[in-house]
GUFIPA-154222 format. One line per 2 residues: their letters; for each residue x, y, z negated of C-alpha. Coordinates in steps of 0.1 Angstrom, whole numbers, padded with zeros to 4 digits. Layout:
<recs>
A = X:Y:Z | ...
</recs>
This chain:
<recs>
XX = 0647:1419:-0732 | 0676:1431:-0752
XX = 0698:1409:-0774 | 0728:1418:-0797
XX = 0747:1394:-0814 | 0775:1401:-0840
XX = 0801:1375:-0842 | 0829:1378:-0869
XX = 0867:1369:-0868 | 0878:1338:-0881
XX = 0907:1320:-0895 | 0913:1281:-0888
XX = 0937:1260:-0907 | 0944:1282:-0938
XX = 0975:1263:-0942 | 0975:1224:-0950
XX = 0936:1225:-0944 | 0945:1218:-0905
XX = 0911:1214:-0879 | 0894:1214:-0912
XX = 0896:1248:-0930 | 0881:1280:-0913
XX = 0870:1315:-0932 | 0847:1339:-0917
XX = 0864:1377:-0919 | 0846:1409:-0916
XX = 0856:1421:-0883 | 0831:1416:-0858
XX = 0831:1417:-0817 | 0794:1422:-0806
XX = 0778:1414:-0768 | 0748:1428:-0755
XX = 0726:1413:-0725 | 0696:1436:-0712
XX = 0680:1414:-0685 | 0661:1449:-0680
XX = 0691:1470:-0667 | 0710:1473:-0638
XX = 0732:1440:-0639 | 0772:1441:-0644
XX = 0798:1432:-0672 | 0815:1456:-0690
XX = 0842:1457:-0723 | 0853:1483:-0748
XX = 0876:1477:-0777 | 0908:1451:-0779
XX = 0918:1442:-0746 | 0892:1456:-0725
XX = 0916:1465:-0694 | 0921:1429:-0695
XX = 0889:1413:-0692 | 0877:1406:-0662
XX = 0840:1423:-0652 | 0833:1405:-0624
XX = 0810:1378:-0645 | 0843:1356:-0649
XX = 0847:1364:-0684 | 0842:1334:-0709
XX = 0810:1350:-0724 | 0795:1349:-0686
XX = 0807:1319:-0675 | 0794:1301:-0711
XX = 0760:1318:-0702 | 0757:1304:-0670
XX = 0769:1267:-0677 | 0745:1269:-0715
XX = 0717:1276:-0689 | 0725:1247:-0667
XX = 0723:1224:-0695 | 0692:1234:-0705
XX = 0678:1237:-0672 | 0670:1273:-0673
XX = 0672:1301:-0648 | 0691:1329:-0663
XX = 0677:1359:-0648 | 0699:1392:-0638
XX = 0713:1407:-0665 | 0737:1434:-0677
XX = 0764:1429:-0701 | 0780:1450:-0727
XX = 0813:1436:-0755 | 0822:1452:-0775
XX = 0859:1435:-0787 | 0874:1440:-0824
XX = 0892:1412:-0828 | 0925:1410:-0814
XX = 0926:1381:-0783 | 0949:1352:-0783
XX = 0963:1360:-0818 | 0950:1331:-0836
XX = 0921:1350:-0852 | 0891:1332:-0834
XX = 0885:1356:-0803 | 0875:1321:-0782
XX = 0850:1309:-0810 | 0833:1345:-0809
XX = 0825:1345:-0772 | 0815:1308:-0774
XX = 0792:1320:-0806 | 0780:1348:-0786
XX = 0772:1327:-0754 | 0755:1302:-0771
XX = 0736:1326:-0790 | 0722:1348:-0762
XX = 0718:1317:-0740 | 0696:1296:-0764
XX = 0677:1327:-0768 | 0669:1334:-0730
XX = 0659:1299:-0726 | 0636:1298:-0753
XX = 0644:1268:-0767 | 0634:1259:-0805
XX = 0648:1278:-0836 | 0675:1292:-0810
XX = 0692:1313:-0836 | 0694:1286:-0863
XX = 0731:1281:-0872 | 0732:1244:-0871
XX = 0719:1247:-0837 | 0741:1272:-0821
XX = 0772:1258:-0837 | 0761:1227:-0818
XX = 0760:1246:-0783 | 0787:1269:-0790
XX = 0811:1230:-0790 | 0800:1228:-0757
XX = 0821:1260:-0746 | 0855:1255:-0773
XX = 0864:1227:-0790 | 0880:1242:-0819
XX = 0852:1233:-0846 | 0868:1252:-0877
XX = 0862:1286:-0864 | 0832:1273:-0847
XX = 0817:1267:-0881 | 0829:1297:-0895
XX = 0816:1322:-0872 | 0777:1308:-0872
XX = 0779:1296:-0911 | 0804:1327:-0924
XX = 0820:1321:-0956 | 0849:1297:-0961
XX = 0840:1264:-0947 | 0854:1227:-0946
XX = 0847:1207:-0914 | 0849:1174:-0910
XX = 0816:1147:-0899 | 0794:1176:-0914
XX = 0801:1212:-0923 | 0803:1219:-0959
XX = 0799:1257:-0969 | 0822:1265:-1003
XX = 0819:1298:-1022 | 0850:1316:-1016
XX = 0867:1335:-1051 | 0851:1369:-1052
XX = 0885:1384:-1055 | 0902:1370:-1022
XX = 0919:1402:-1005 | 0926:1391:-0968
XX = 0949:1408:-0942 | 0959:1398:-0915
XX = 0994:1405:-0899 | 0990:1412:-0863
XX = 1016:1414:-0837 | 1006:1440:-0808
XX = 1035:1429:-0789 | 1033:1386:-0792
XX = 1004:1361:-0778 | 0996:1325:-0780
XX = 0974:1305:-0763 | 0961:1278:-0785
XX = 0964:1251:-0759 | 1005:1254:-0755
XX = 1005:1260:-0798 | 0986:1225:-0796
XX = 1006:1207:-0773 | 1034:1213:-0794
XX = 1024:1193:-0823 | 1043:1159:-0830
XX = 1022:1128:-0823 | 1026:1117:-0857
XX = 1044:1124:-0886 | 1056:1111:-0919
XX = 1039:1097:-0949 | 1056:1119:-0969
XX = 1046:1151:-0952 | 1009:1137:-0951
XX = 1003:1133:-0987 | 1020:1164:-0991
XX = 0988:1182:-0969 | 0964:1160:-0986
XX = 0975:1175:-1018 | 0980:1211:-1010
XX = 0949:1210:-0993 | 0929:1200:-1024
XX = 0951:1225:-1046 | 0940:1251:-1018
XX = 0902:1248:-1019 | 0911:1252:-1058
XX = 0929:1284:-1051 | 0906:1295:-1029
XX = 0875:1291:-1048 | 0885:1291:-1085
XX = 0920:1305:-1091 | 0939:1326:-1067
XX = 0968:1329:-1085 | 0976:1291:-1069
XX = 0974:1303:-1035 | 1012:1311:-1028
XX = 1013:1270:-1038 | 0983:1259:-1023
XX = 0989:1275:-0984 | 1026:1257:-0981
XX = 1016:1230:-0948 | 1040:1207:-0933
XX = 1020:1200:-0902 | 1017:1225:-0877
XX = 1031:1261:-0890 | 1071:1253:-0884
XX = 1064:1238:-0851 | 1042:1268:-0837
XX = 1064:1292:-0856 | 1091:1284:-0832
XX = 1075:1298:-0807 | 1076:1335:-0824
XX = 1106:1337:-0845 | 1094:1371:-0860
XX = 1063:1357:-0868 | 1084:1332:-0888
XX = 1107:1355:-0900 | 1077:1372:-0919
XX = 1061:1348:-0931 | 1092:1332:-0948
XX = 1102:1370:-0959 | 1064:1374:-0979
XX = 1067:1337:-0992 | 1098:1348:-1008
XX = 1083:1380:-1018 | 1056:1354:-1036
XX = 1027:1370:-1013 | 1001:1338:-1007
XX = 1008:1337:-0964 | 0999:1314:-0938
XX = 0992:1310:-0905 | 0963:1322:-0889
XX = 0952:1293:-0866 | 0978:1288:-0837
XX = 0993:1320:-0845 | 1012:1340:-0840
XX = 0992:1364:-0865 | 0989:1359:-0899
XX = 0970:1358:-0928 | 0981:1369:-0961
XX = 0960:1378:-0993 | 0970:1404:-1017
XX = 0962:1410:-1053 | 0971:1430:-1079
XX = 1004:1422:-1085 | 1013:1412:-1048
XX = 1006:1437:-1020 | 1018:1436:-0981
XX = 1045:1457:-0978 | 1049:1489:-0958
XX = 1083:1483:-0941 | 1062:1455:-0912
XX = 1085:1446:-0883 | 1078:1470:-0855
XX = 1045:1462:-0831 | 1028:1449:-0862
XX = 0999:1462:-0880 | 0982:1448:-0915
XX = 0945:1449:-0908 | 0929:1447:-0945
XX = 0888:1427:-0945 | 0868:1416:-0965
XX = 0859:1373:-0967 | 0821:1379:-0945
XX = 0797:1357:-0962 | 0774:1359:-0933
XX = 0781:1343:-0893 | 0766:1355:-0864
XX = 0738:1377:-0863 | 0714:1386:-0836
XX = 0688:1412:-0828 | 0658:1409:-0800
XX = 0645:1438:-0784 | 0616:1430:-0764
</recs>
């Protein structure tokens, strides 16, 4: 058997919406498992020289421990990714290899409807915790995420791009630990709000979005981790380009239009990757 899944980039947060906002992008890594050919892991694409092939990987080690908990044998298999999107830069390279685990897994053990959506997002939580790109990677689209996950049509004129560093990383564990215990009742209301105006902007009217992505929660405090990263984003703010972070960072996520574009002069080490909102998550295709 041969299976293929197609998992797309994601960004969490969107600004105010944090743990609660994601938006699937088109910009997909893709795993193949053939349980018929000689068995071994291997990677092209973003970061391949740094993934490990010796079954370590956290594709591998999500089949293995999926298996377990359904209390299947997984049976020898060769692996093949296939890596577009840019690890530990905050655009949902962890979600995609939990999506693509839990993908090929539930298919291997045969369990019922294993491709459904609902189901995989379910055992994809299993492997990462982070439940925004989670949802956006199996539902696509932009999604809201809170006791249930609610897909919204995006605005058929959002222009993504992200802004990717080659040359800066965070893990989204240390970006997390970083966030205050609490904070004031000011800045709270001041999310509620912007979040609101944001699924407006988002949806509806995306002239608001330079407004509607302003968050007093989380960007500032992981932004001081990567003080270019901050220095952009405060230079395209005041430029009037709509900018936020893209989940923990340090990339970010920008949207253009016809009257505000990303400029050309980027810092050095930084690229502008333009995609399109995916309307579709994961995909798979069997190959008996």
């Amino acid at each position: 058997m041969r299976i293929t899944v197609r998992v797309p980039a994601t960004s969490a947060n969107l600004g105010p919406g944090f743990d609660c906002f994601g938006l699937a992008l088109d910009l997909c890594n893709e795993v193949t498992v053939d349980t018929d050919a000689e068995p071994g892991v291997s990677w092209e694409g973003e970061g391949a020289d740094e993934l490990p092939t010796d079954g370590t990987d956290m594709v591998s080690r999500g089949l293995r421990r999926i298996a377990e908990d359904y209390e299947a044998e997984l049976p020898p298999l060769a692996l093949r990714g296939i890596n577009r999107i840019p690890m530990e830069r905050g655009l949902g390279s962890s979600a995609a290899a939990a999506v693509a685990a839990a993908a090929i897994a539930r298919v291997l053990a045969q369990v019922d409807q294993p491709t459904h959506p609902a189901f995989v997002f379910g055992t994809a939580g299993m492997l990462e915790r982070h439940r925004d790109n989670i949802a956006a990677a199996t539902h696509g689209g932009l999604v809201l995420v809170g006791d249930r996950i609610r897909n919204i049509e995006p605005h058929p004129a959002l222009r993504p791009v992200a802004l990717v560093p080659d040359h800066l990383r965070i893990a989204t564990e240390d970006a997390r630990r970083a966030l205050p215990d609490s904070v004031s009742l000011h800045d709270a209301v001041f999310n509620v709000a912007h979040a609101g105006l944001a699924v407006w902007a988002l949806t509806r009217d995306p002239s608001l979005l330079a407004s509607a992505l302003v968050d007093r929660l989380h960007e500032d405090v992981r932004l001081e981790f990567v003080p270019e990263a901050l220095a952009l984003r405060d230079r395209l703010r005041h430029e009037e380009v709509p900018v936020c972070v893209s989940g923990s960072g340090p990339s970010l996520l920008a949207f253009e239009s016809n009257e505000r574009s990303i400029p050309d002069n980027l810092p050095a080490g930084w690229r502008a990757i333009r995609l399109a909102v995916r309307s579709q998550g994961f995909e798979v295709q069997i190959e008996d």
